[in-house]
C-alpha positions in Angstrom: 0.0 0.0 0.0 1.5 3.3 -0.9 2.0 5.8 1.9 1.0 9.4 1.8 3.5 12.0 2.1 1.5 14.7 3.3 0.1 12.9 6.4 0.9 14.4 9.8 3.4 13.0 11.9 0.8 11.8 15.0 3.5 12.4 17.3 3.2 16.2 16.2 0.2 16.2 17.0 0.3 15.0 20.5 1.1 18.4 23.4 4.9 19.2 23.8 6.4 18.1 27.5 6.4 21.4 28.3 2.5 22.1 27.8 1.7 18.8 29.5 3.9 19.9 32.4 2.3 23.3 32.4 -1.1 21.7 32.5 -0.2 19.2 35.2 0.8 22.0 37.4 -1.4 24.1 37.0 -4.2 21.6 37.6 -2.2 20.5 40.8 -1.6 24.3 41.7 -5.8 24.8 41.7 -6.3 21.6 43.9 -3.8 23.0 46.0 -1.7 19.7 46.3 2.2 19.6 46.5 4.3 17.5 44.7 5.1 14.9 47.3 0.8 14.6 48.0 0.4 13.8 43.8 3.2 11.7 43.9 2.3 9.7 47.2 -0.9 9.2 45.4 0.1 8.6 42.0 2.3 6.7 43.2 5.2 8.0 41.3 8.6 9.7 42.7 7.8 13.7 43.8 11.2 14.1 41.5 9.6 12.2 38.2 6.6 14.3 38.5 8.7 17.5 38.8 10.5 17.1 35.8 7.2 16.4 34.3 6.0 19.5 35.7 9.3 21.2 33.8 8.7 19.6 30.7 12.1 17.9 31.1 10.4 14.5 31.2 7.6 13.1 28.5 5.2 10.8 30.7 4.1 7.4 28.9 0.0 7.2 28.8 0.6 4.6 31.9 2.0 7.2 34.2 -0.7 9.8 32.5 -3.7 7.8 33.5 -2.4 7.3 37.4 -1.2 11.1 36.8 -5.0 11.9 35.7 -6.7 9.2 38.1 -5.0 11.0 40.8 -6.2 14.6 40.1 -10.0 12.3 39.8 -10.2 13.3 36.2 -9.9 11.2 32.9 -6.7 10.9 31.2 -7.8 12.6 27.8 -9.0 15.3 29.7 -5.2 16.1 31.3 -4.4 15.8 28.0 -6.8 18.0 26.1 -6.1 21.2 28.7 -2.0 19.9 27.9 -3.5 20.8 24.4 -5.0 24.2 24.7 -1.8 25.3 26.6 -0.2 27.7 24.9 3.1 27.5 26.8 
């Protein structure tokens, strides 16, 4: 089957680290949580998540979904508001 040039690379399309950071903060920010309560209930290191939070890591969808689960939202829609952020 011949491939199409002009397709979008689906990876492009997914937010940067940095919006997903900037999203993840600021949701934790509004729930007024610190790093070490999301990560205790995440269940991922308070460092990991920081460097999420500093778009110096890019979270798998596994550690999105316990991210998202944590914050008692869905996992598209942490990444949707990653989406809309224009950072």
């Amino acid at each position: 089957m011949p491939t199409r040039s002009n397709e979008a690379d689906p990876v492009a399309l997914l937010p940067s680290p940095v919006q997903m950071g900037s999203a993840l903060r600021r949701l934790r920010v509004e729930r007024e949580l610190t790093l070490e309560a999301l990560a205790k209930e995440s269940e991922l290191h308070w460092t990991y998540l920081s460097g999420i939070e500093r778009g110096r890591r890019n979270p798998t969808l596994k550690v999105l979904a316990a991210i998202a689960r944590s914050l008692d939202i869905r996992t598209s829609e942490l990444i949707a508001l990653a989406e809309d952020d224009s950072a």
